[in-house]
C-alpha positions in Angstrom: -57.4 48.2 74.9 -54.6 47.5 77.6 -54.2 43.8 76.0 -53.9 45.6 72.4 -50.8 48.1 73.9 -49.4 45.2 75.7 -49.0 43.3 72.4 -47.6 46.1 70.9 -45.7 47.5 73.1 -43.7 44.3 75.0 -41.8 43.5 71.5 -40.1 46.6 72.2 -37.9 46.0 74.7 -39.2 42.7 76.9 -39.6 40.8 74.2 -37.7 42.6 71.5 -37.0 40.0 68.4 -33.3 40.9 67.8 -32.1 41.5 71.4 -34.3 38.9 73.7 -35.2 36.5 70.8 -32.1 36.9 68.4 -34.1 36.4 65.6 -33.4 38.3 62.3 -30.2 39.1 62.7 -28.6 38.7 59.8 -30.6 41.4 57.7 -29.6 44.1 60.6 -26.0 43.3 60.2 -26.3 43.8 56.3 -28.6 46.6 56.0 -28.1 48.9 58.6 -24.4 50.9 57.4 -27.0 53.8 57.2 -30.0 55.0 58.8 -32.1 55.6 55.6 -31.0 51.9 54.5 -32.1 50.8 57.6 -35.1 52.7 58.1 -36.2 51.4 54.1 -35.9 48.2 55.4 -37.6 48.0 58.4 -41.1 50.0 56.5 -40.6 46.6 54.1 -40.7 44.2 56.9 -42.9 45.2 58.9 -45.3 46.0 56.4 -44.6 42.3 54.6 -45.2 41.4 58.6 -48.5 42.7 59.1 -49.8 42.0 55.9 -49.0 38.2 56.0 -49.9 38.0 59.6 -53.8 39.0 58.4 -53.7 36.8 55.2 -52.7 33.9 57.0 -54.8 34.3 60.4 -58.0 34.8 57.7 -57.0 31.7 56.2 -55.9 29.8 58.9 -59.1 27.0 59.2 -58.7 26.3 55.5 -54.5 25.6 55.6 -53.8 21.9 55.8 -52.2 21.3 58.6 -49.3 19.1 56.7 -48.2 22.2 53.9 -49.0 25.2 56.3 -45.6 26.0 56.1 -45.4 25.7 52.3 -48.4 28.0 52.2 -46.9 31.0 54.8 -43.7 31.0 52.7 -45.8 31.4 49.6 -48.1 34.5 50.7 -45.0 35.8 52.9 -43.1 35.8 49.0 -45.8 37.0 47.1 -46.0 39.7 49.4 -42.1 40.7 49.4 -42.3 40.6 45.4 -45.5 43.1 45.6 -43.2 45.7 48.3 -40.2 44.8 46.0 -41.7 46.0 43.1 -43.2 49.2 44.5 -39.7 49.9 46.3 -38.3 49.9 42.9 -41.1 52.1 41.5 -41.0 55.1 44.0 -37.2 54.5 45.7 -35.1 53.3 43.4 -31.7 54.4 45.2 -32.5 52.8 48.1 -33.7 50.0 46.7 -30.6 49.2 44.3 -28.6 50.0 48.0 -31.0 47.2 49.4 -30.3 45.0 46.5 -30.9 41.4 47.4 -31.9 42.1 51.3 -35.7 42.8 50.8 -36.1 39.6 48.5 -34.7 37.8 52.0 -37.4 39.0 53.9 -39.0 35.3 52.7 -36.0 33.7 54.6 -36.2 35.7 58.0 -37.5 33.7 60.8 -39.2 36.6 62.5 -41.8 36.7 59.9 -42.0 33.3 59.6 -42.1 32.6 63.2 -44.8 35.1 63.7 -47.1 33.6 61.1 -46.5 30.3 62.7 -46.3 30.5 66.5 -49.4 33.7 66.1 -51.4 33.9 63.4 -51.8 30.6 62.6 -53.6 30.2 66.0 -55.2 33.4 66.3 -57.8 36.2 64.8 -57.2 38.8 62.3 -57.1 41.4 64.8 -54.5 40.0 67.4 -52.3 39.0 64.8 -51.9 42.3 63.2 -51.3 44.0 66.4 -48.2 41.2 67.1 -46.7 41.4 64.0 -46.7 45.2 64.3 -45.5 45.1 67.4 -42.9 42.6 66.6 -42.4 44.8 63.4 -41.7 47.9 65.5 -39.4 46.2 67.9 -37.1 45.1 65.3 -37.4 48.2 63.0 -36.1 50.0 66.8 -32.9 48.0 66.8 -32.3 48.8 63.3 -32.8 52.3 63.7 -30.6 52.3 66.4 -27.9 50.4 65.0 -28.4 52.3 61.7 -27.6 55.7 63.1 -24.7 54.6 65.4 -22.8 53.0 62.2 -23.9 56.3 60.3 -22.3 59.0 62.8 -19.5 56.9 63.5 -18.6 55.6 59.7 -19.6 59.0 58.1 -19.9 61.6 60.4 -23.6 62.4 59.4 -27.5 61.1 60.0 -29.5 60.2 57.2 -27.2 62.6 55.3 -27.1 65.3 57.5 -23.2 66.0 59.0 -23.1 66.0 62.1 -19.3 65.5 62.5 -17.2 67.2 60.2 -14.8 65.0 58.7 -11.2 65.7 58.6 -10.6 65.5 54.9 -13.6 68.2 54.7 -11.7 70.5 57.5 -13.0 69.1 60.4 -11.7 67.0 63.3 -13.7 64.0 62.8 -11.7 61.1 61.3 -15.0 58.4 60.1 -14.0 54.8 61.3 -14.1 52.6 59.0 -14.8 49.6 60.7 -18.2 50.9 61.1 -19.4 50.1 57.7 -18.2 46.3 57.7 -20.6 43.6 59.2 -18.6 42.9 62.3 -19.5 46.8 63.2 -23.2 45.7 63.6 -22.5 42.4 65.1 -20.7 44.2 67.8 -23.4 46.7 68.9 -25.8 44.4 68.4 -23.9 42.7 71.5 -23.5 46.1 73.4 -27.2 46.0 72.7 -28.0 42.7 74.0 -25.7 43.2 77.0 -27.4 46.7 77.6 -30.9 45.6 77.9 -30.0 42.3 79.7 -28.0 44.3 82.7 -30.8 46.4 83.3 -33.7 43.7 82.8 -31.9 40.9 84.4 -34.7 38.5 83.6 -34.0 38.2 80.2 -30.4 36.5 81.3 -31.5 32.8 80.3 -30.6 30.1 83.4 -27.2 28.5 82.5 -27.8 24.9 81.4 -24.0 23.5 82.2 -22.6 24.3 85.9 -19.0 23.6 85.8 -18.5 21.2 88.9 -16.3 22.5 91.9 -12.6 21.1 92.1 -12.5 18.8 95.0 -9.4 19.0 97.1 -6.9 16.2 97.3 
């Protein structure tokens, strides 16, 4: 039971795949201008990360070794067509807002990294439990960034206003940078910073020292 939390619970914030790993970090800078956006798609990948974590742990004896990753990229698409198709069926909005982002889920290299470096070597329970874990600690960045670029682009959460704007009376003015790429890219790095000054162990060791002037 404690090893079960621990794999669930340490991609939060100790090993968090956006902030300690930097990995999938292009779909949070695209997808995240509002929190329903965001919240849309981190329910796709992390349920496209469980999933192909299990298929590919249950068939991981009977994978050639020399197309394994030919057959994870295969099963991880077939699965984002499947969530693709039922996005479309019972969200339609958000899933035209989406547009090409959830098909990318094939292309991100946390679910591709987590079939290969986990499940690949692992059981069917285990796995699960890391790619929800991993799923969870990247869905938590997005939901974070989602809601900052929200309040501070539009004045409201996930619709609701929470700052009144001034052009509806109120004394908000909604900053527009907040809905451009660069917005996410730069709390992502407020982010990063953040969790790196309190947990100082996730600072990697510098590899270059620049050598001391010697006097004349």
């Amino acid at each position: 039971m404690k090893q079960a939390i621990a794999q669930i619970t340490a991609p939060l914030i100790n090993q968090n795949p956006i902030t300690r790993q930097i990995l999938g970090v292009c779909s949070a800078l695209a997808v995240t201008t509002a929190l329903d956006t965001a919240l849309m798609m981190s329910v796709a990948l992390t349920t496209v990360l469980c999933l192909s974590s299990a298929v590919i742990s249950l068939l991981r004896h009977h994978i050639p070794h020399v197309i394994r990753l030919i057959v994870q990229i295969t099963i991880i698409a077939a699965l984002v067509i499947v969530i693709d198709e039922m996005m479309q069926a019972f969200a339609y909005e958000l899933s035209r807002t989406l547009s090409v982002f959830v098909g990318l889920i094939v292309t991100n290299c946390l679910v591709l990294g987590r079939a290969e470096a986990f499940a690949m070597r692992n059981p069917v329970g285990p796995s699960v439990l890391d790619a929800l874990g991993n799923g969870l600690g990247y869905s938590l960045i997005l939901l974070v960034v989602g809601s900052i670029r929200e309040l501070l682009g539009q004045g409201s959460v996930l619709g609701v206003v929470i700052l009144r704007p001034t052009d509806d009376g109120g004394w908000f003015q909604p900053l527009g940078l907040m809905q451009l790429a660069p917005a996410a890219f730069i709390i992502i790095g407020l982010l990063v910073w953040a969790v790196r000054s309190v947990r100082p162990e996730q600072t990697e060791p510098a590899q270059h020292r620049v050598p001391k002037a010697r006097g004349l």
